[in-house]
N, CA, C and O atoms as CSV, one atom per row, in Angstrom:
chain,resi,resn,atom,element,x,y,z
A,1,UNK,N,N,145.156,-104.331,-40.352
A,1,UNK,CA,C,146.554,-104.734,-40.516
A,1,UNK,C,C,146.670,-106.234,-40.252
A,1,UNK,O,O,146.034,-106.790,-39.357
A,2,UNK,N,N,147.244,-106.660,-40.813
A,2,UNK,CA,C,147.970,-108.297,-40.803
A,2,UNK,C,C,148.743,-108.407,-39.724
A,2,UNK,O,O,149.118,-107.463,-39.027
A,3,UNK,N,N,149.059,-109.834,-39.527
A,3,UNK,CA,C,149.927,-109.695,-37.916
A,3,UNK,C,C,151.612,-109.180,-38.818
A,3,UNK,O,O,152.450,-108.494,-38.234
A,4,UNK,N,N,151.764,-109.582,-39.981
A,4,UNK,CA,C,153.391,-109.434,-40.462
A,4,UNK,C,C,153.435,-107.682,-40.864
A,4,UNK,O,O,154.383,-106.901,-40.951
A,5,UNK,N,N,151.967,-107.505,-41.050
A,5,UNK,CA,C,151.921,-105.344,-41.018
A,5,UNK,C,C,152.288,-105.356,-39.569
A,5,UNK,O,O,153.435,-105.114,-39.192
A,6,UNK,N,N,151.647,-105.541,-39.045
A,6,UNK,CA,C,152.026,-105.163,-36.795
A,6,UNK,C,C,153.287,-105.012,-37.073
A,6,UNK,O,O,153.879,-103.933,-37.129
A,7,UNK,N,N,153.909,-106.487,-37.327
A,7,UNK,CA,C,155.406,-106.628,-36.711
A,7,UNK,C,C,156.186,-105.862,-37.119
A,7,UNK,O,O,157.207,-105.603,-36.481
A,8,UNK,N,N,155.846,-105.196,-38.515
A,8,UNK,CA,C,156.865,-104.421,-39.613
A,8,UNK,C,C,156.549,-102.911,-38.712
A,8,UNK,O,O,157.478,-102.164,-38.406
A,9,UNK,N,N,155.314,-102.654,-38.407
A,9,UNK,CA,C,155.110,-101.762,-37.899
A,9,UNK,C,C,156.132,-100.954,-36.678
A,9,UNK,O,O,156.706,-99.866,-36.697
A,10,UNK,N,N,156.045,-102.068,-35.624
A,10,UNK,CA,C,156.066,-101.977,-34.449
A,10,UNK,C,C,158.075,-101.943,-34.777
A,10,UNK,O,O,158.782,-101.066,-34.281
A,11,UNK,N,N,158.511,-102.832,-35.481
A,11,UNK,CA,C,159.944,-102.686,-35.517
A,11,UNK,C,C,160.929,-101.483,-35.944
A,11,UNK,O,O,162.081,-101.142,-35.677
A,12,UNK,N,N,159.768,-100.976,-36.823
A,12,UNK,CA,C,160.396,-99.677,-37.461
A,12,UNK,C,C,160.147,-98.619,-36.351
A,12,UNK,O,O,160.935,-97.727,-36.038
A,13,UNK,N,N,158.898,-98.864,-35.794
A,13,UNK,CA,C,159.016,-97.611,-34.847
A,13,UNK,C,C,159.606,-98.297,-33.610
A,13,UNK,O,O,159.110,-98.292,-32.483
A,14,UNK,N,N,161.038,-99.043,-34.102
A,14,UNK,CA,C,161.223,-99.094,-32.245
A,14,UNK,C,C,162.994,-98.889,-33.084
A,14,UNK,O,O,163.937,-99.165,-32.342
A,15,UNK,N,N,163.252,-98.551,-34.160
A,15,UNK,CA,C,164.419,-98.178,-34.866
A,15,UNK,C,C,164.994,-99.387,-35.478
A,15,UNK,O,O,166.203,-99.402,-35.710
A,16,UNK,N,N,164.377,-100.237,-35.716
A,16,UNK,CA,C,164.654,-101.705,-36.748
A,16,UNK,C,C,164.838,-100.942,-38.597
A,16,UNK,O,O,164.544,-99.769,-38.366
A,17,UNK,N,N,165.001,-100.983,-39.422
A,17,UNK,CA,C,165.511,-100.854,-40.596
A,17,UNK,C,C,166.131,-102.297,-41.514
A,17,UNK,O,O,167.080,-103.004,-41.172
A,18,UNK,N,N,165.346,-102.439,-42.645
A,18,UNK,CA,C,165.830,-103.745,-43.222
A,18,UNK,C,C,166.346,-103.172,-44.036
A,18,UNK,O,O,165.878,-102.231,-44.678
A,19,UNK,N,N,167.807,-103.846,-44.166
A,19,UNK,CA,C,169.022,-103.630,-45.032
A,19,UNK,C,C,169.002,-104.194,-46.402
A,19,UNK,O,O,168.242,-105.162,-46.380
A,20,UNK,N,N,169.433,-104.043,-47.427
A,20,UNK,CA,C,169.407,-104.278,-48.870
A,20,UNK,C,C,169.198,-106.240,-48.657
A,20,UNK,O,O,168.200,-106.592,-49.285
A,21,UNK,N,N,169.798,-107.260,-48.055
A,21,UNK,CA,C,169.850,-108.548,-48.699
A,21,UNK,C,C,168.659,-108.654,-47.413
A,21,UNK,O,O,169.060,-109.442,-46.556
A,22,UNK,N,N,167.691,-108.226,-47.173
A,22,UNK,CA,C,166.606,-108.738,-46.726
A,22,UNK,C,C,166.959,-109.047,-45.326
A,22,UNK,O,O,166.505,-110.107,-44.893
A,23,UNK,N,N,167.649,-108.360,-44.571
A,23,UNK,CA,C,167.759,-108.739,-42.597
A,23,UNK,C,C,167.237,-107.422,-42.583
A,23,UNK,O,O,166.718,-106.721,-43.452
A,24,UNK,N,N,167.506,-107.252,-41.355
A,24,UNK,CA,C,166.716,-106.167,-40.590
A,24,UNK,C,C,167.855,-105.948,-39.508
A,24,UNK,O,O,168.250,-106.906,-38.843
A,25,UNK,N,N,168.382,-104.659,-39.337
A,25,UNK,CA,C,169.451,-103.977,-38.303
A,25,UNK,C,C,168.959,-103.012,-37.296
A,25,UNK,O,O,168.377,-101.948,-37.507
A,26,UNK,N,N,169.265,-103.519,-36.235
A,26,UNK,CA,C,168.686,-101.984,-35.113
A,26,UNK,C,C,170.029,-102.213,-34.249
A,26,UNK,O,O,170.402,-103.280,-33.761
A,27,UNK,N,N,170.793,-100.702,-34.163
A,27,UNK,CA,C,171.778,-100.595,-33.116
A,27,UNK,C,C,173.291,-101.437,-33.614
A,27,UNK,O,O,173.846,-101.989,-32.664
A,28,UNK,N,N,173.907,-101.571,-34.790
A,28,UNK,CA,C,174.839,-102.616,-35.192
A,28,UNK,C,C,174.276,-104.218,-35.054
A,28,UNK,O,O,174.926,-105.232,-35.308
A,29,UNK,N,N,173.138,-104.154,-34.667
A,29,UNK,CA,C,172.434,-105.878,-34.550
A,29,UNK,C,C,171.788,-106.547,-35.889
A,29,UNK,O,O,170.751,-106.066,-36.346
A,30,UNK,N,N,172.287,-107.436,-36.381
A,30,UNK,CA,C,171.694,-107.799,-37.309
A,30,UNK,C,C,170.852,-109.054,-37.337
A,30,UNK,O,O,171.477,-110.018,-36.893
A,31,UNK,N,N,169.964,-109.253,-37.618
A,31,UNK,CA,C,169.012,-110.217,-37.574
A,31,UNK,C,C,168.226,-110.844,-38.864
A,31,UNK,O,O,168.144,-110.090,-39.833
A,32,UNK,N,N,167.761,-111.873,-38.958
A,32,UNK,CA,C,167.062,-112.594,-40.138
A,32,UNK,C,C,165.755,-111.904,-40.201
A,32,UNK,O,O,165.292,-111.118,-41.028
A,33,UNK,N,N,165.205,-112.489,-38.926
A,33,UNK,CA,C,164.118,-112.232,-38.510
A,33,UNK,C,C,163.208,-111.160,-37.225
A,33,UNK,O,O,163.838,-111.239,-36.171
A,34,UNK,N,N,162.069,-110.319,-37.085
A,34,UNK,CA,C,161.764,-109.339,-36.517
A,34,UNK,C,C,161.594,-110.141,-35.251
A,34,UNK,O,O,161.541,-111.368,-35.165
A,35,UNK,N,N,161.518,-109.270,-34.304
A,35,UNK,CA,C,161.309,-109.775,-32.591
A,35,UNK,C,C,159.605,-110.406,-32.866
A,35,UNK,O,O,158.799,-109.564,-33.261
A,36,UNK,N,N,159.101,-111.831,-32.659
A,36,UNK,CA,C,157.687,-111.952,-32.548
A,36,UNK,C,C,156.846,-111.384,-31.810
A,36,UNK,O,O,156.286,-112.065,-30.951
A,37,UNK,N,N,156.542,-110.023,-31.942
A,37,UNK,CA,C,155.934,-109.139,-30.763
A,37,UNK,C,C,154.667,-109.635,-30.670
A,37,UNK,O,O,154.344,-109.731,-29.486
A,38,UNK,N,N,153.946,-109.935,-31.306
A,38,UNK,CA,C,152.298,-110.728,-31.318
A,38,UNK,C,C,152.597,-111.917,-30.359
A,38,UNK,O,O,151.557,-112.306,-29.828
A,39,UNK,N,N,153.323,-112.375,-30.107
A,39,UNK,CA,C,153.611,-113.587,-29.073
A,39,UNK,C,C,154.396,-113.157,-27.979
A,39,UNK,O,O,154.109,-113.908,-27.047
A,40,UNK,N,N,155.022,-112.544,-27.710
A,40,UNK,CA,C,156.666,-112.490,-27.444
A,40,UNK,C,C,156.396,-111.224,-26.314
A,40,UNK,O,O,156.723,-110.095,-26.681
A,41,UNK,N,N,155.674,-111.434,-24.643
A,41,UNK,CA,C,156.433,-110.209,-24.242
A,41,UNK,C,C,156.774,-109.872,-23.904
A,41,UNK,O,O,156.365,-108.783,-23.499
A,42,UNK,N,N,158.428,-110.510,-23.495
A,42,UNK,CA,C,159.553,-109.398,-23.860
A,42,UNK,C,C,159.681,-109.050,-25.181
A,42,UNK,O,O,160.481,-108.116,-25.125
A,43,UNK,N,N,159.423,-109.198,-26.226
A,43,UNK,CA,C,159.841,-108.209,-27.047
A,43,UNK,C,C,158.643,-107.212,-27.200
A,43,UNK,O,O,158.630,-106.418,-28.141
A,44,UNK,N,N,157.672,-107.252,-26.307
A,44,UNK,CA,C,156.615,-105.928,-26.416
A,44,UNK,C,C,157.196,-104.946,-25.360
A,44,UNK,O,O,156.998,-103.732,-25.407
A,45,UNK,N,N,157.999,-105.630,-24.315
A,45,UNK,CA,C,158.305,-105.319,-23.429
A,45,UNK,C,C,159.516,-104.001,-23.487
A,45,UNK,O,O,159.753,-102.893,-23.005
A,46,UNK,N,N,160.128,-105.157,-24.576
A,46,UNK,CA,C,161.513,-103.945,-25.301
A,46,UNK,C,C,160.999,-102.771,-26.662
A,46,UNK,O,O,161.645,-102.042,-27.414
A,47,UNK,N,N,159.605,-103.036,-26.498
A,47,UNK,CA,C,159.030,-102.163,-27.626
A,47,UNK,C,C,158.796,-100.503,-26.481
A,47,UNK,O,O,158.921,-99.281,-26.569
A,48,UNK,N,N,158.388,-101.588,-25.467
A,48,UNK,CA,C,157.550,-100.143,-24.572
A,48,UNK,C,C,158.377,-99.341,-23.980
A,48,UNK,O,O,158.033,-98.329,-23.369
A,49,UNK,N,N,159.406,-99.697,-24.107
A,49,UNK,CA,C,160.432,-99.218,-23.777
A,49,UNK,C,C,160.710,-97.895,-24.241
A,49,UNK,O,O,160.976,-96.879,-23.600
A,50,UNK,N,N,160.578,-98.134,-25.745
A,50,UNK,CA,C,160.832,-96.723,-26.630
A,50,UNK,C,C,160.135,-95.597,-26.524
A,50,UNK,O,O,160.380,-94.444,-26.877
A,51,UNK,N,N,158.872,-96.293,-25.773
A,51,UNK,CA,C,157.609,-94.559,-25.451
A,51,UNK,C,C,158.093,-93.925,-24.397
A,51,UNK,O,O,158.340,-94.376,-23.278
A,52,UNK,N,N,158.257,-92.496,-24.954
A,52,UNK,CA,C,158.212,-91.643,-24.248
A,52,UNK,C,C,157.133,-91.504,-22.976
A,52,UNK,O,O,156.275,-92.356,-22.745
A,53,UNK,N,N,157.329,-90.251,-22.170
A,53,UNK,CA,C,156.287,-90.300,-21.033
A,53,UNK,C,C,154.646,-90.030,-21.365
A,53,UNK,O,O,153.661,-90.652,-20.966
A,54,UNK,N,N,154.739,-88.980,-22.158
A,54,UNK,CA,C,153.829,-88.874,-22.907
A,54,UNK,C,C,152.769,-90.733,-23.811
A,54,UNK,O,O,151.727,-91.386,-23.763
A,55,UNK,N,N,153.898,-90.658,-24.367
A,55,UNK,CA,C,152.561,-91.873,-25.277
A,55,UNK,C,C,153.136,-93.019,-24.344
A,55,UNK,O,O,152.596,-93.971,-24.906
A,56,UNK,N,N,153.800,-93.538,-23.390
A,56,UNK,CA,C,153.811,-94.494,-21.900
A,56,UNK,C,C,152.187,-93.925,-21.475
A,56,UNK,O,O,151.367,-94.810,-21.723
A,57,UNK,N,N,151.578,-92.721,-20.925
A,57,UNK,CA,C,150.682,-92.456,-20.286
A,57,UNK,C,C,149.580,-93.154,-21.228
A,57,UNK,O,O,148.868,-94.124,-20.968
A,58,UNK,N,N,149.672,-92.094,-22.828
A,58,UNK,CA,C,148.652,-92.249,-23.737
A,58,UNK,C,C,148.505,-94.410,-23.690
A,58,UNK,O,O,147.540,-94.973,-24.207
A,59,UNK,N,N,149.152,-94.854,-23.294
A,59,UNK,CA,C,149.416,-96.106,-24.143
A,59,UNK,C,C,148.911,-97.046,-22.840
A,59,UNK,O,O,148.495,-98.102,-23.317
A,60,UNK,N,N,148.809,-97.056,-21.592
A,60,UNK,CA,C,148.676,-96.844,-20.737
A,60,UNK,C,C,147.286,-97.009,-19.956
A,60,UNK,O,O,146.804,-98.030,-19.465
A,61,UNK,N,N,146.641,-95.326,-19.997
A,61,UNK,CA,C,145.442,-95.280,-19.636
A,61,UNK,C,C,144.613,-94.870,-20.669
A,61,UNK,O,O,143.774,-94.006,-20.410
A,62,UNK,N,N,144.694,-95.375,-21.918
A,62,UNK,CA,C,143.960,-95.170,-23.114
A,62,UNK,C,C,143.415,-96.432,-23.906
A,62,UNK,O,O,142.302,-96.810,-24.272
A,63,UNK,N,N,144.846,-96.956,-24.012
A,63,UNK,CA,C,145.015,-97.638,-25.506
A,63,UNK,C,C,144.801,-99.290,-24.954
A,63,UNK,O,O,144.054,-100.178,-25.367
A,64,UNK,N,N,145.871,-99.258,-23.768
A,64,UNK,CA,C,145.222,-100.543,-23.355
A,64,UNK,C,C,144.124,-100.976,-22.623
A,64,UNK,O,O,143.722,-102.120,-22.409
A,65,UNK,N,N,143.595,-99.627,-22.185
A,65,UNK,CA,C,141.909,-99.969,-21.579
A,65,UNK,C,C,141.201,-100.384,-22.173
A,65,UNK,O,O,140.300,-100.998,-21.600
A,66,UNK,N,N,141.187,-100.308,-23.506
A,66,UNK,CA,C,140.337,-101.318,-24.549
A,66,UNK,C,C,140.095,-102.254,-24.682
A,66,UNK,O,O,139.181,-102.793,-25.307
A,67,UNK,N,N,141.588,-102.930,-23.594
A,67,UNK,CA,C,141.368,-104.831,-23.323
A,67,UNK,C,C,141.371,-104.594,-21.917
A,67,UNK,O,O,140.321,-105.153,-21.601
A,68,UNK,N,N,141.853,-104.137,-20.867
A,68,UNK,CA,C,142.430,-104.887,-19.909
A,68,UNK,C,C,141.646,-103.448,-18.811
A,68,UNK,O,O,141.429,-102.301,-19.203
A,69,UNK,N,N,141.419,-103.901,-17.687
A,69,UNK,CA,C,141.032,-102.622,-16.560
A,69,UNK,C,C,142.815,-102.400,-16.294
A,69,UNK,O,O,143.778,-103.156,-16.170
A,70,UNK,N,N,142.517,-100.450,-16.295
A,70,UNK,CA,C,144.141,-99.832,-16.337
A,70,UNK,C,C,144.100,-99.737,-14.703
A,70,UNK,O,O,144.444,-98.600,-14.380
A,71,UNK,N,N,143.880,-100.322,-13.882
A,71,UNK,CA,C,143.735,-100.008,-12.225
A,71,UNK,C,C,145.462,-100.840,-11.758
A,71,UNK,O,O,146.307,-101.080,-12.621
A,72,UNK,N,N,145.561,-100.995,-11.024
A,72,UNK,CA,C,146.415,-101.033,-10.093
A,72,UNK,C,C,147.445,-102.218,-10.805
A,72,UNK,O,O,148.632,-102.021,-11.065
A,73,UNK,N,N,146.821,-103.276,-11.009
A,73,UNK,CA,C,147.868,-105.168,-11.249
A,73,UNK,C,C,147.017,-105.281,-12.763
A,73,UNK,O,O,147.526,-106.050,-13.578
A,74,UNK,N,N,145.745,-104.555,-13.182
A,74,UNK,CA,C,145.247,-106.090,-14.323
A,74,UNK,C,C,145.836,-105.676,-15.384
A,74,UNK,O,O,145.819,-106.511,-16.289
A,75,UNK,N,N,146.696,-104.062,-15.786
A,75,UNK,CA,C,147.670,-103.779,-16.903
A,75,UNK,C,C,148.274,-104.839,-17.394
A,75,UNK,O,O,148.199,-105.240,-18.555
A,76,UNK,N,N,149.075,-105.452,-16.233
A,76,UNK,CA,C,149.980,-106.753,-16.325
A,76,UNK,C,C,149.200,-108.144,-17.285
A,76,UNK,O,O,149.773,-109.141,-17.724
A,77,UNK,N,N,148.132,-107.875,-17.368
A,77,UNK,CA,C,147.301,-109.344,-17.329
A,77,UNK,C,C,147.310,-109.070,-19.444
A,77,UNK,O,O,147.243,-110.088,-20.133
A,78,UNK,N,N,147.365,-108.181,-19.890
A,78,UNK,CA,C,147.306,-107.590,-21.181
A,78,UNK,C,C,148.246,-108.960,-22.249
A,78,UNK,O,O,149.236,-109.491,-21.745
A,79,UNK,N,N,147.962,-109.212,-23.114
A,79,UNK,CA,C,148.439,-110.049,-23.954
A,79,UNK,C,C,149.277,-109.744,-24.618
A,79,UNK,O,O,149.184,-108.547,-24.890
A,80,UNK,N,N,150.614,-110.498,-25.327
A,80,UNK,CA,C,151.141,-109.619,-26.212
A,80,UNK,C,C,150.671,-108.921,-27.243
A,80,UNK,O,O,150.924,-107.811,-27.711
A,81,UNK,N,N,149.677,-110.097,-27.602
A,81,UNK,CA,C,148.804,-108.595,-29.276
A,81,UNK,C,C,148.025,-107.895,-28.766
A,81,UNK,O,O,147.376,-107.298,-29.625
A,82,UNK,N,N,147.594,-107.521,-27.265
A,82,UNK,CA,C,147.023,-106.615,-26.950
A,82,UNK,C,C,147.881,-105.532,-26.784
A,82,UNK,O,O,147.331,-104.434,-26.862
A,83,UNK,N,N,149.087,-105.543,-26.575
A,83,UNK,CA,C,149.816,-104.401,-26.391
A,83,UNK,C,C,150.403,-104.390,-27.705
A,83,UNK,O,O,150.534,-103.227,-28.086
A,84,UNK,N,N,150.734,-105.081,-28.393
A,84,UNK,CA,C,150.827,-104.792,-29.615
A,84,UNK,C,C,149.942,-103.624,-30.574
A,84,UNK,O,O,150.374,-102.726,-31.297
A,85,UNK,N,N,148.675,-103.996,-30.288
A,85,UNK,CA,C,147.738,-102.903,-30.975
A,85,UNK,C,C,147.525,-101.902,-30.452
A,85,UNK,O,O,147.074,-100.984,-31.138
A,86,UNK,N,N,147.798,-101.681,-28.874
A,86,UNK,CA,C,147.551,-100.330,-28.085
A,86,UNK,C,C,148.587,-99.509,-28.136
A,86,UNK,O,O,148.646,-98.315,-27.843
A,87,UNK,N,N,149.907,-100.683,-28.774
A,87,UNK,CA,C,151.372,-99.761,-28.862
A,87,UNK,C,C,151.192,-98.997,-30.418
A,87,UNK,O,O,151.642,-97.885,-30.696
A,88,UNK,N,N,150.575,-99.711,-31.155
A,88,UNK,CA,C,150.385,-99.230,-32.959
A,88,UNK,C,C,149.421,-98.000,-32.669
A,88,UNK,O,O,149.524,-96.888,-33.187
A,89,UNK,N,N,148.450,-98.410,-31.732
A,89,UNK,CA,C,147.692,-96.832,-31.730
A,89,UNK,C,C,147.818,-96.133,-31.302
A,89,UNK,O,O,147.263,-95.102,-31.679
A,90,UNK,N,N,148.797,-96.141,-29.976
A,90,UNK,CA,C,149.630,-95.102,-29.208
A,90,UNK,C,C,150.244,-94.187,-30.345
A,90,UNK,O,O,150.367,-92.971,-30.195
A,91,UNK,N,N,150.586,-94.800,-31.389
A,91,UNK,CA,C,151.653,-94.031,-32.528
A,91,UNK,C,C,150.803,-93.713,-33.498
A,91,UNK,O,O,151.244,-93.269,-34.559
A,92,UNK,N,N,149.621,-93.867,-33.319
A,92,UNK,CA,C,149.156,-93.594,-34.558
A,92,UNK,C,C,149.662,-94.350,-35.733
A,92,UNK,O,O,149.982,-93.653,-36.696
A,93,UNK,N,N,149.791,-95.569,-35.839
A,93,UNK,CA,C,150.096,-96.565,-37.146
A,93,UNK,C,C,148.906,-97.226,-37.416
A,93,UNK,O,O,148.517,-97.138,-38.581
A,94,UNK,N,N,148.238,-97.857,-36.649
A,94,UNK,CA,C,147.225,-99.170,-36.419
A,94,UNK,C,C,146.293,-98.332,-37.187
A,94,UNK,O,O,145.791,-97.222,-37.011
A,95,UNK,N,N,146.196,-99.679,-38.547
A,95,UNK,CA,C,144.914,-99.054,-39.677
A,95,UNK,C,C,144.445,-100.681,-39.546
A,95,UNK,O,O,145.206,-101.642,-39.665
A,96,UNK,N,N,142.827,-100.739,-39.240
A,96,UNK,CA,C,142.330,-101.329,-39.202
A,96,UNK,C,C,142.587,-102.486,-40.457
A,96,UNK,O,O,141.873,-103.486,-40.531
């Protein structure tokens, strides 16, 4: 996936929807442009939000162990495109 696949990704599964003249609406909010989640994290922050307890765990002690030790503080140390891609595979989106 491309970083502009991630972002499309990650917005739709957090309830983003782009409207006919090309913005994108989540919640009556309308916007130009998607939250920069590859940079941005608070907006990974407001992504993780949306997991349930279930894929929070899966996403967690799975997905981000791939970058970061899941022990006690180094979760925190995780990058935004690292949680970016552990959040796409938490959901099952992230195609290589």
């Amino acid at each position: 996936m491309n970083t502009e696949q991630q972002r499309i990704a990650i917005a739709e599964a957090c309830g983003w929807k782009q409207i006919p003249d090309g913005r994108w609406k989540l919640d009556g909010k309308v916007e130009l442009f998607l939250p920069n989640y590859l940079n941005d994290l608070n907006a990974m922050h407001d992504a993780e939000e949306t997991l349930d307890y279930n894929q929070m765990n899966r996403y967690q002690n799975i997905e981000l162990s791939r970058f970061v030790h899941t022990g006690t503080t180094w979760i925190c140390s995780a990058t935004a495109a690292q949680r970016a891609e552990a959040f796409l595979r938490t959901l099952n989106l992230w195609t290589p």
